[in-house]
N, C-alpha and C positions, 0 to 999 in steps of 0.2 A: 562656419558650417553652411550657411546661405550658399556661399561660392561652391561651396561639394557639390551642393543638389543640383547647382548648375550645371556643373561638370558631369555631374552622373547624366541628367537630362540631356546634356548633349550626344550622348552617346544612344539616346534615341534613334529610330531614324525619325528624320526633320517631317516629313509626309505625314500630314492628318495627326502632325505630335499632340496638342490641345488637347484633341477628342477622345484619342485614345488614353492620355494620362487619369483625362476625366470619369470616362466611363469605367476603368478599372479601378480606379478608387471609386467608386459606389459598389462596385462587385465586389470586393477585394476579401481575400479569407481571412477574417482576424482568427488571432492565435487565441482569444478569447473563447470566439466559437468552437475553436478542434477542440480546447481544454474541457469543453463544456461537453463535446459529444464523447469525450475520452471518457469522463470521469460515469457520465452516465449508460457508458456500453459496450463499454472494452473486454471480453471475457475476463483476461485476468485480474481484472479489477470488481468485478462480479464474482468472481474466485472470491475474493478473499474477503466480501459481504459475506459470503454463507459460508465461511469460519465464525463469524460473527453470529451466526443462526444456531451451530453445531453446538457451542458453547452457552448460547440461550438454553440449548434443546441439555445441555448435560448439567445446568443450575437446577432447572426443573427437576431434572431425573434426583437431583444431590437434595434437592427439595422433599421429594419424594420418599427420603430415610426417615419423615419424623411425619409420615401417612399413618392417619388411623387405621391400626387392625383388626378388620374381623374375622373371626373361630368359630367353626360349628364342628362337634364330635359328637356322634349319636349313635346307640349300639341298641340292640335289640338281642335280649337272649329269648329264642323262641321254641327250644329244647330243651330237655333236661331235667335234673331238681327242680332246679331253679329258675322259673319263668319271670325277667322284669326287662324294664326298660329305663336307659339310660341315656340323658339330653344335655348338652353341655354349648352354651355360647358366652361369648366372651370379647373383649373391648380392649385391645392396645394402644396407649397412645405415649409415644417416647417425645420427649421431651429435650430443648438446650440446655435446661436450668440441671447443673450440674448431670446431665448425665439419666436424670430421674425417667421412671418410665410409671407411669397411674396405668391401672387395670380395673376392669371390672368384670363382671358377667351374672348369668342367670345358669342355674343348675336344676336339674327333676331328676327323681332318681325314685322309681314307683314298679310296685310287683312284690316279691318272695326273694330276697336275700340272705348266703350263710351270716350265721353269728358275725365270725370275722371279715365281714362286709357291709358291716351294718353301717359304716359312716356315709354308705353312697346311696342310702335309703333317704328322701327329703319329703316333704309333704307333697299332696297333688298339685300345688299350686306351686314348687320347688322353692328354689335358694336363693337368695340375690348375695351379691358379695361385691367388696370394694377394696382396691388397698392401693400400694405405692413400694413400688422398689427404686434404691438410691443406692449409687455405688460410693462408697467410703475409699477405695485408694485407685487402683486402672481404671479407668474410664468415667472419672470425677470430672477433671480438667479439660482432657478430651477423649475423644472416641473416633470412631470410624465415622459416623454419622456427620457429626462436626466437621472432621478434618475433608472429609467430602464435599461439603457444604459451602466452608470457606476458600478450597482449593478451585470448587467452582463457580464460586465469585469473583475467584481472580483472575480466573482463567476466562472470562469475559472481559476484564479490563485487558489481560493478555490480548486476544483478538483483535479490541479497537487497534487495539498501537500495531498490530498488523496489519489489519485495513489502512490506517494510519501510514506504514511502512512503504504498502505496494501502493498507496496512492500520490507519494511525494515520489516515487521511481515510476509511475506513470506519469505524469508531471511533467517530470525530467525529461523523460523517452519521447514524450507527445513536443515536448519546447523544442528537442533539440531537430524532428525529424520536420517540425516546421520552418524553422532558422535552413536547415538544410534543403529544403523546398524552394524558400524562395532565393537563395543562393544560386542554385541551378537556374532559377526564371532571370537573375540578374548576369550569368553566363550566358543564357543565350540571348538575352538582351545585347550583350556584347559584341557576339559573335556576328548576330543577324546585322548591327550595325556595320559591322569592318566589311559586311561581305556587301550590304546597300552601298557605302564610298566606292566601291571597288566596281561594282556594276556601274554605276552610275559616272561612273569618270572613264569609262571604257570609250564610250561613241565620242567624248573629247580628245582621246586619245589617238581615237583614231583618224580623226581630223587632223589634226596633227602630224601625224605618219603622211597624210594622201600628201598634204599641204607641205610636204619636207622640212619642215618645222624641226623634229625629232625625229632619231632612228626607228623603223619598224622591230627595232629590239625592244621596245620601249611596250610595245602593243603587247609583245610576244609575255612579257614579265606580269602585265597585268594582267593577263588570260592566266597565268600561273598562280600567281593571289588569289584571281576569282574561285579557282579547283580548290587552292588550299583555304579558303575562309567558307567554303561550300562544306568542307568537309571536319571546321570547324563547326561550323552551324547545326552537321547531323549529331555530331559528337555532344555538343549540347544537349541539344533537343532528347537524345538517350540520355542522358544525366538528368534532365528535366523529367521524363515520364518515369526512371524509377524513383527517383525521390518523391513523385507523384504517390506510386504503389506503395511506398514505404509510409508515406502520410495516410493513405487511405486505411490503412490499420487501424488508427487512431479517430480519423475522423466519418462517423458512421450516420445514415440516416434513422430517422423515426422507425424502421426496422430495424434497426440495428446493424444493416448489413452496412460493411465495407463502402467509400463514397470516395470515386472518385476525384481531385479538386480539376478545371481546367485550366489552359492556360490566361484564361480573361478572369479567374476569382484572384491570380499573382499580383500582390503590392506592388507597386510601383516602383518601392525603396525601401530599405531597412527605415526604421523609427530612427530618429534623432541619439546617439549613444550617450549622449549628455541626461536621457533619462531616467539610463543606470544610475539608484543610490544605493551604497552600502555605510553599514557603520561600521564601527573602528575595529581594529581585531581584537581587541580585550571583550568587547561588549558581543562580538559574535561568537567567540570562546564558550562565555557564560553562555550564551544562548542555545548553544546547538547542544551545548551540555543539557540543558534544560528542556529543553524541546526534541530531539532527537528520538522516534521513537523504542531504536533496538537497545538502546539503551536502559529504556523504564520496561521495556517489556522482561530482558534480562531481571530485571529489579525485581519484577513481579513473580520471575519463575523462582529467583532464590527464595523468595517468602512463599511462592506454593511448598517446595521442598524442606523449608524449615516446618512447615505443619506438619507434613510426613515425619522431618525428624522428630520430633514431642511427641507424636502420636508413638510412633515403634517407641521411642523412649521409657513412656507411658505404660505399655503393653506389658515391660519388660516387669514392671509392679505385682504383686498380689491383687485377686480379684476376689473382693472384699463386700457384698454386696447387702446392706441392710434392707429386708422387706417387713411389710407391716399389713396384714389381711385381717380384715372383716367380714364377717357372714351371718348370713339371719335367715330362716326358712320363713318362708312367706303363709301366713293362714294357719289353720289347726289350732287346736286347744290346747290352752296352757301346761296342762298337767301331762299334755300328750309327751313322750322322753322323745319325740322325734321334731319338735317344734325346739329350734335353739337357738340362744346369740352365743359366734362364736367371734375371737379374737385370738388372731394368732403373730408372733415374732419371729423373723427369721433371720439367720445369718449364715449366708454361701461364700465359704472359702475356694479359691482355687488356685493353686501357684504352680508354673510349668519348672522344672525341676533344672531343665537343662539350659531354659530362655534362647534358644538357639534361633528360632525362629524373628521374635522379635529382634535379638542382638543384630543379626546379620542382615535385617533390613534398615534397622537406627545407621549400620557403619555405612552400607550403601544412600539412605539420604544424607547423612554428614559427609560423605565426599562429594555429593550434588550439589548439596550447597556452596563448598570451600572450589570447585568448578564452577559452580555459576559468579560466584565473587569474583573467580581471575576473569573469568570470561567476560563482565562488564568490564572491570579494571582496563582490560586489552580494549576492548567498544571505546571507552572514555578516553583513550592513546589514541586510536585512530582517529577518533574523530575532532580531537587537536589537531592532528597530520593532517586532517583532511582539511579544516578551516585553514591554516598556512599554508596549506598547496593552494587551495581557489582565491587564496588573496595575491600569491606571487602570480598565478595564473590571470588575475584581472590587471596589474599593475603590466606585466610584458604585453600585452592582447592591447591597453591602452595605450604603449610605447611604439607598439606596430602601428599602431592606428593612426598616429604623430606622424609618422614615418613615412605610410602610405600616403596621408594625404599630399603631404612635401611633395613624394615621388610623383603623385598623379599631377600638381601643380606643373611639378616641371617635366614631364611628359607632355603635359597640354602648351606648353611654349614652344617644346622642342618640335612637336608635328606643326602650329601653326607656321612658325618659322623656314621649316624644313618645305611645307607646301608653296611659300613666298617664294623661295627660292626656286623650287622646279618651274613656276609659273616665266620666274626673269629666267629660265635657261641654263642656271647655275647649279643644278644640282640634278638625279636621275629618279626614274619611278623607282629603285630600291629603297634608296632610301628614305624615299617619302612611304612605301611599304610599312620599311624597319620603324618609323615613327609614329605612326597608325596602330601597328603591333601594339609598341612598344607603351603607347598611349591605353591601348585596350589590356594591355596585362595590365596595367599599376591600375585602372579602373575595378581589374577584379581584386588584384590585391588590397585594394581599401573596399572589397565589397565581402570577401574570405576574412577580414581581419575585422569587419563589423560583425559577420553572423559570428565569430570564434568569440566575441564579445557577449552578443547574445546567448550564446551556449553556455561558455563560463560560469554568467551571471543564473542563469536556470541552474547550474550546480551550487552554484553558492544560497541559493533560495534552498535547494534538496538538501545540503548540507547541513545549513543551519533550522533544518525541521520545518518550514516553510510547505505546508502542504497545497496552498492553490499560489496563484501570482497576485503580487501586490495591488499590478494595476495590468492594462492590457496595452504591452509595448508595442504591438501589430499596429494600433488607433493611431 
C-alpha cells in the first residue's frame, strides 16, 4: 500500500510537489463535513423532519377525542301563556377506561309552566346532576376515539423510520457524489500530469531535432500529445466542475445555500481501502433485517390497520349502553314538591340492521392488512437480495483493486524502461507516449476501482440500516 501512494504521488507534477500536497491536506473536504452539512440542510431531508411535526400535530389532534366538553342551552320564553326561563350547562368528559364517558351539569328552570312540563321547573338556585355512561358491548373494547389515539401513536413512530429512511438515502447520495468528486480531482490530477511530461520534454526534443540527434518527426508527435493531453485536461477539468455542482447539493453553508467545494479543499487521495470493515453475511442478514427502516415502518402500518380492523369489527356489535344519573335541586324547602333527589337508570339499545356500513370497511381493513403482510414479506426478500448483491459487489470491486494495482505496477516499469530506451536511441517518442498513457490509464483505474470501493461500502452501510458513517474515511 505505501508503494501505491508513491505511485499515485508520482503522478503529481514534480514542481512545488511537498507544498502543495501539504497545504491541500489541511484544506482538504472531509466527507465528515459534507455528511454533517447534508444531514443538517438538505431540503429533502428537512422534508421528511416535518412529517415528523405532521404526525406530532395529528397525536395531539387524536389527543384531543377525550377533551373536556362544554354545553350551554338557554331558552327564554318571552310570550305567551307561559312566561319562563330555561338554563342548561353541562361537563363531558370521555374517558379510555372501557369506553366510559362521566357527565355532569347545572340546570334552572324558573317562571309559569304547563302541567306536563313541570319536570323542567327547578328551584331558583336550579339542579346539579351527575352520572356515567358505559358501553356494555360496541365500543367497550374500542371505539373511534381509541382506535385514533393509537393509530396516531403509531404513526409517529411511522414518521421516525421515514426520517430514518430518507436520512440513510441521503447518506448514500451525499457518500457517493463525494467519492465521485474526488474521483474527477484524481482524473485531472492525471491528466495535468501527462500533459506537464509532455511540455516539459518538448525544448529537449527539440534540441534534439536542431542537434540531428533525432528526426524532426519526433518534435512533430510530441506537439501532437501535447493538443491531445490539453484536451484531456479540459475534459477533466468539465468532469471535475460537475461533480463539483453535484456535491454542492449536498454540501451547504450556515445559510443553507448550495457551497461550492474548490479545487484546493480536493484530498490528495482516496483513504487507505484497507479501512473498509464489514462483517460476515450471516450477521449483516440479521441486521439489515433488524435495522432496516421500511421494514418496521411496513410493521407499523399493519398494526395501524389491524386497529381499524377491531374497531369496524367492533362497530359491527349491538350498542348497548348502560347510564346511571343523579340529580338534586339545589336550595328550597323540604316540603317544597319542587326540591328533589333524583336517581335515574338507563339502558340505550341500538343495532343497525343491515351492518353494511361497518361490514364493508372491517373487509377493506383485513385486506390492508393481509397487503401490508405480503408487502413486508416482499421488503424482507429484497433486502436479503440486497445484502448478497453489496457483498458480491465488495468482493469483485476488491478483486479489481488487486488487479489494478498489479496493472499500475507494471505500467510503472514499462514507461520507465520504455523512457531508457528512447534516451539510448532504441526506441521512439510513440511509444514512450503509449507508456505515459498507458501508465496514466491504470493510475486511474486503481483510482475508479477505489472510489467504486467507497461507493459500494456507503451502500452496504444504507443497506444494512446504517444511518450516519462509522467512522470518517475522508481523515
Amino acid at each position: 500500500m505505501i508503494k501505491l501512494i508513491f505511485l499515485m504521488l508520482a503522478l503529481l507534477p514534480p514542481i512545488g510537489l511537498a507544498a502543495e500536497v501539504a497545504s491541500r491536506k489541511s484544506s482538504a473536504l472531509t466527507l465528515e463535513e459534507v455528511l454533517s452539512a447534508a444531514q443538517k440542510a438538505f431540503p429533502g431531508l428537512l422534508s421528511a423532519e416535518q412529517r415528523k411535526q405532521v404526525a406530532a400535530g395529528e397525536l395531539t389532534a387524536a389527543e384531543g377525542g377525550f377533551d373536556t366538553l362544554l354545553k350551554s342551552q338557554n331558552r327564554w320564553s318571552i310570550t305567551g301563556l307561559y312566561e319562563n326561563e330555561n338554563n342548561d350547562v353541562s361537563l363531558e368528559q370521555p374517558t379510555a377506561l372501557w369506553g366510559t364517558t362521566f357527565f355532569g351539569g347545572w340546570r334552572r328552570g324558573v317562571g309559569d309552566y304547563p302541567v306536563y312540563e313541570g319536570k323542567s321547573q327547578t328551584t331558583v338556585s336550579g339542579e346539579a346532576r351527575i352520572g356515567v355512561n358505559v358501553p356494555l358491548w360496541r365500543n367497550r373494547d374500542i371505539d373511534r376515539r381509541r382506535a385514533n389515539l393509537k393509530q396516531a401513536e403509531l404513526g409517529q413512530l411511522i414518521a421516525g423510520h421515514e426520517y430514518d429512511q430518507a436520512l440513510i438515502e441521503i447518506t448514500r447520495l451525499t457518500t457517493y457524489r463525494y467519492w465521485d468528486w474526488v474521483l474527477a480531482g484524481q482524473r485531472l490530477v492525471v491528466a495535468k500530469h501527462l500533459l506537464t511530461i509532455a511540455e516539459q520534454r518538448d525544448k529537449g526534443i527539440r534540441e534534439r531535432v536542431a542537434a540531428g540527434d533525432i528526426p524532426e518527426f519526433e518534435a512533430l508527435d510530441n506537439q501532437r500529445a501535447i493538443i491531445e493531453r490539453r484536451e484531456r485536461v479540459v475534459a477533466a477539468q468539465r468532469l471535475l466542475e460537475q461533480s463539483a455542482i453535484q456535491l454542492s447539493l449536498y454540501w451547504r453553508d450556515a445559510n443553507d445555500q448550495p457551497t461550492l467545494p474548490t479545487d484546493e479543499q480536493l484530498p490528495t487521495q482516496f483513504p487507505d481501502p484497507d479501512s473498509i470493515k464489514t462483517v460476515s453475511l450471516d450477521e449483516a442478514l440479521q441486521t439489515s433485517l433488524m435495522q432496516r427502516p421500511e421494514s418496521k415502518r411496513l410493521e407499523l402500518q399493519a398494526k395501524q390497520t389491524q386497529t381499524e380492523l377491531e374497531l369496524q369489527q367492533n362497530q359491527r356489535a349491538p350498542g348497548i349502553d348502560f347510564t346511571v344519573t343523579a340529580a338534586n335541586d339545589i336550595g328550597g324547602d323540604s316540603r317544597d314538591k319542587i326540591n328533589r333527589n333524583e336517581l335515574y337508570l338507563g339502558l340505550n339499545i341500538d343495532i343497525p340492521l343491515q351492518q353494511r356500513t361497518a361490514t364493508g370497511r372491517a373487509q377493506v381493513a383485513s385486506a390492508n392488512v393481509h397487503r401490508l403482510n405480503l408487502d413486508r414479506r416482499l421488503q424482507d426478500d429484497r433486502i436479503a437480495a440486497e445484502v448478497k448483491d453489496v457483498f458480491s459487489a465488495l468482493s469483485a470491486v476488491k478483486k479489481r483493486l488487486t488487479l489494478s494495482t498489479q496493472q499500475l505496477n507494471a505500467a510503472e516499469q514499462l514507461e520507465d524502461g520504455e523512457k531508457t530506451r528512447f534516451e539510448l536511441g532504441e526506441s521512439t517518442l510513440l511509444f514512450v507516449n503509449l507508456r505515459e498513457i498507458a501508465k496514466g490509464d491504470a493510475a486511474l483505474q486503481y483510482a475508479e476501482a477505489t472510489a467504486s470501493l467507497f461507493r459500494s461500502y456507503a451502500d452496504y452501510q444504507a443497506i444494512l440500516g446504517i444511518k450516519e458513517q462509522i467512522n470518517d474515511l475522508s481523515n
